[in-house]
C-alpha positions as CSV (number, residue, x, y, z in Angstrom):
1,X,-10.2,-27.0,-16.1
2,X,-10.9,-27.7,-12.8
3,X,-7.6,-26.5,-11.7
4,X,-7.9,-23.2,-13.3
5,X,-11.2,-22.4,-12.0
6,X,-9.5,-22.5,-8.5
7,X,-6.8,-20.6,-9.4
8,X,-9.2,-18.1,-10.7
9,X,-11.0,-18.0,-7.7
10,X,-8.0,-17.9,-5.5
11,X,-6.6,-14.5,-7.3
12,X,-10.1,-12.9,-7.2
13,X,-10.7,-13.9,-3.7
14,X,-7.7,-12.9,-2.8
15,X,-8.2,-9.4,-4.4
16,X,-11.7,-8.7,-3.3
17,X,-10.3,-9.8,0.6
18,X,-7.0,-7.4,-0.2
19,X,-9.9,-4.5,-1.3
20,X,-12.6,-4.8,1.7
21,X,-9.8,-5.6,4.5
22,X,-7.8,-2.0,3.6
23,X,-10.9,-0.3,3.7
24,X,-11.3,-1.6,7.4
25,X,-8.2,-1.3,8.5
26,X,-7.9,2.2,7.1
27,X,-11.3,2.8,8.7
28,X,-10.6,1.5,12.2
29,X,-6.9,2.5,12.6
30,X,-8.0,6.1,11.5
31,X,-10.3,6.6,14.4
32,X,-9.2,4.1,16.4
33,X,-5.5,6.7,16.7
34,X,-8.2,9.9,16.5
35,X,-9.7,8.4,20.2
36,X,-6.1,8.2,21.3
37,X,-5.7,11.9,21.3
38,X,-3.2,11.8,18.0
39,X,-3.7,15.4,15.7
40,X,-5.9,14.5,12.5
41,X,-2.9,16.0,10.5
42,X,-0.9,13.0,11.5
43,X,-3.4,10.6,11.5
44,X,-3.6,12.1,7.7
45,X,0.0,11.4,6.9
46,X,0.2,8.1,8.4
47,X,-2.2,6.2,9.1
48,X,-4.3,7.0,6.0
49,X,-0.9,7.2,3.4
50,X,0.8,4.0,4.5
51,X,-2.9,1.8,5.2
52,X,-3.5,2.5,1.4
53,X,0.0,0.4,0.5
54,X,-0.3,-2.2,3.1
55,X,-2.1,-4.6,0.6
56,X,0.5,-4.9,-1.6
57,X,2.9,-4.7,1.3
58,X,1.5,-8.0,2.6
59,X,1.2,-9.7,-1.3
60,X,4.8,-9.1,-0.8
61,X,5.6,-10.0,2.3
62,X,3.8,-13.8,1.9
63,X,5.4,-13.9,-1.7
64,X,8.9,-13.2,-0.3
65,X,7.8,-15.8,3.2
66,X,7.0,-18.2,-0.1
67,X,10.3,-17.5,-1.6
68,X,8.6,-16.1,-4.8
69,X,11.1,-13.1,-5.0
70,X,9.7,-12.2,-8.7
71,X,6.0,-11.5,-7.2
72,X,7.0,-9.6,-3.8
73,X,9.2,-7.3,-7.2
74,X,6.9,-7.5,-9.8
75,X,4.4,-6.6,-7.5
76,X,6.1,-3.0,-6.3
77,X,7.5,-2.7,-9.5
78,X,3.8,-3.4,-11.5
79,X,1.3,-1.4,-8.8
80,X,4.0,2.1,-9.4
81,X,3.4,1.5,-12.9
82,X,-0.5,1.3,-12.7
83,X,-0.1,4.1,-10.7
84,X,1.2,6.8,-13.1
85,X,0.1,4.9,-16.6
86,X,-3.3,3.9,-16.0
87,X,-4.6,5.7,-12.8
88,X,-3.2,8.9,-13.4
89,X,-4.4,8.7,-17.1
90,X,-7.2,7.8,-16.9
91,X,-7.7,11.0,-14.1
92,X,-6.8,13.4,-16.2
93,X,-8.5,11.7,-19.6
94,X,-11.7,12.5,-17.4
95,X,-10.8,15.7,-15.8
96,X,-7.4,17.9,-16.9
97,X,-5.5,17.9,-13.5
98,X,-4.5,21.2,-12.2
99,X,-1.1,19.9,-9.9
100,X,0.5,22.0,-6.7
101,X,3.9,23.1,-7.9
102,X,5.1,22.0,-4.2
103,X,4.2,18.6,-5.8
104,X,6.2,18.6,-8.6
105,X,9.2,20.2,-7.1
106,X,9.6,18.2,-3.7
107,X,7.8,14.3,-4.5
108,X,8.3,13.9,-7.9
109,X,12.3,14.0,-7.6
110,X,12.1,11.9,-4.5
111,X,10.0,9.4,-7.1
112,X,12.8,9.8,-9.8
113,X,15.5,9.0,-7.1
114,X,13.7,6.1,-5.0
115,X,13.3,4.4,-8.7
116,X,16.9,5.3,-9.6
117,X,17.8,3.9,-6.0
118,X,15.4,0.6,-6.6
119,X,17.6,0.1,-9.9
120,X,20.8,0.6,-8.0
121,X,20.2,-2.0,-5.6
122,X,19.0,-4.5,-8.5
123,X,22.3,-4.3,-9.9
124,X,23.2,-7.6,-8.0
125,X,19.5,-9.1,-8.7
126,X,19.7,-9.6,-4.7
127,X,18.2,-7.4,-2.0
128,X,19.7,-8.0,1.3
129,X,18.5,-7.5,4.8
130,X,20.1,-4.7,4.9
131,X,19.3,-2.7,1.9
132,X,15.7,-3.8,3.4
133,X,16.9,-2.3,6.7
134,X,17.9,0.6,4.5
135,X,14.5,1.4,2.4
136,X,12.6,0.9,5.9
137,X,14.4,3.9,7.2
138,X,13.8,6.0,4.0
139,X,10.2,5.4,4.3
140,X,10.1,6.8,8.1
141,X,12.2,9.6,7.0
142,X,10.0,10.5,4.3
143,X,6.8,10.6,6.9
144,X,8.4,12.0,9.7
145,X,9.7,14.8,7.1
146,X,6.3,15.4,5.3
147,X,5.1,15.9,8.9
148,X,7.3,18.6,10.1
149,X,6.8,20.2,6.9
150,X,3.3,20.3,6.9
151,X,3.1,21.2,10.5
152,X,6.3,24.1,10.0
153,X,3.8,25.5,6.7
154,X,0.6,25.4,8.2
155,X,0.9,24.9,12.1
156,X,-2.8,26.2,12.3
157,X,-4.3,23.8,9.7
158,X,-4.4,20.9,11.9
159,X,-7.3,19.6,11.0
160,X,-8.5,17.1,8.4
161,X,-11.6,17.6,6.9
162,X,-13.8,14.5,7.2
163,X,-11.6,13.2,10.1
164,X,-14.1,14.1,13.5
165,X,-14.3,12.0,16.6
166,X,-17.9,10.5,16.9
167,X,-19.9,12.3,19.9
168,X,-20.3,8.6,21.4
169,X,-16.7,7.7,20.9
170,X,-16.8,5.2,24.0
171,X,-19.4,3.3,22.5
172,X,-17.1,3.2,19.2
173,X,-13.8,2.7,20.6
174,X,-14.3,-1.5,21.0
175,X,-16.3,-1.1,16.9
176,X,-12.8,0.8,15.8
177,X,-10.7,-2.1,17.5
178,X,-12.7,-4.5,15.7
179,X,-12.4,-3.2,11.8
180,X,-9.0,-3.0,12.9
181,X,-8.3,-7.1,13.8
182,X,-10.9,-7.7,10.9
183,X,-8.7,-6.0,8.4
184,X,-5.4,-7.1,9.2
185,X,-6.9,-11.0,9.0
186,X,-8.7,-9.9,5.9
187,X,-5.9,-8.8,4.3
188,X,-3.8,-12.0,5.8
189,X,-6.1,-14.6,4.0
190,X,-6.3,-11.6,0.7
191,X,-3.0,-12.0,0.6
192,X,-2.5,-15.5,1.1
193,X,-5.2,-16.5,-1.5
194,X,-3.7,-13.9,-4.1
195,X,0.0,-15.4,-3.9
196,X,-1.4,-19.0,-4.1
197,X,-3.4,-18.7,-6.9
198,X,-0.7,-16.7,-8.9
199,X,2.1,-19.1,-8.5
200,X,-0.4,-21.8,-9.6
201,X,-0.9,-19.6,-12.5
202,X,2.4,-19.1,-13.4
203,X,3.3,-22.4,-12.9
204,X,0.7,-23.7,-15.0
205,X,1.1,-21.6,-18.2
206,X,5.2,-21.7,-17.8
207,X,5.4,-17.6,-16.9
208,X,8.0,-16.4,-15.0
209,X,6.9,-15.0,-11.0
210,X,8.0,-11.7,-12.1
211,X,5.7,-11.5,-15.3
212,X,2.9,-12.4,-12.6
213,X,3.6,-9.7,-10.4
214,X,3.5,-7.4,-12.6
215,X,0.6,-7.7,-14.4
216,X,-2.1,-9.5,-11.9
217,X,-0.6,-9.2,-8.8
């Protein structure tokens, strides 16, 4: 009992230290870029967009370090599946969603084909270097599109709304540097504690890595 009183405090730690370190890194990398001159357009499709997946970038990342290949997957695989199923549900059980047809006609076939791709690559079980090499590059194609689309659309819309430098932004500048180094350790030790506790778990109860990943993880 002992043992799985731990564990359990291991995966929750790790989860409530994955949950306050990307808010701080989202927080100081947002202004921290916005005090560096960079348009609060792009600061919008970068910064914000990719600091909302770096925890479960990281959970992967020490998972696949740790050689736990069925969490770094079952985590991608089990977050995209919360995503849609239970987020996007439970959105519009509360609220009927009213969606942009620009949506639906440019992301949601890039969604069908990145799963079809994911499933592609799978066929071996193995994902190599460089098919890791080769969904990196996707990824910054992606951005870099979504920004010269958005900016092509709507050169004049380039603000964000919510996204204003502070008037003392000198006195801020060393504050934004330092939610930044807090939420990259943060989510470090998140991370850490969150893969140690489930492979205890798993290994405990007999489940396979991949079962954890997709369902706790």
């Amino acid at each position: 009992m002992p043992e799985l009183l731990m564990i359990a405090l291991y995966i929750t730690g790790g989860l409530v230290l994955l949950f306050f370190g990307a808010d701080w890194l989202v927080q100081g990398a947002v202004t921290l870029a916005l005090h560096l001159g960079l348009s609060p357009l792009i600061v919008g499709l970068t910064v914000v967009a990719l600091g909302t997946s770096v925890p479960e970038a990281l959970v992967s990342v020490q998972a696949a370090i740790g050689h736990q290949g069925g969490i770094a997957l079952g985590n991608v695989i089990g977050s995209n599946i919360l995503n849609i199923a239970l987020i996007l549900g439970l959105s519009s059980l509360i609220l009927p969603l009213k969606v942009d047809s620009r949506i639906v006609k440019a992301d949601v076939p890039l969604l069908t084909g990145a799963t079809f791709m994911l499933v592609v690559l799978l066929e071996d079980f193995h994902i190599s270097r460089m098919e890791g090499a080769f969904l990196l590059l996707c990824i910054v194609f992606y951005v870099a599109g979504n920004i010269m689309t958005v900016k092509r659309t709507s050169p004049e819309e380039d603000k964000i709304e919510g996204m204003e430098i502070p008037e003392d932004s000198g006195k801020t500048l060393w504050r934004d540097v330092g939610f930044l180094i807090l939420g990259i350790v943060t989510l470090g030790f998140g991370a850490n504690f969150l893969v140690t506790g489930a492979v205890d778990l798993a290994r405990i109860f007999g489940l396979s890595e991949a079962l954890i990943g997709l369902t706790i993880v």
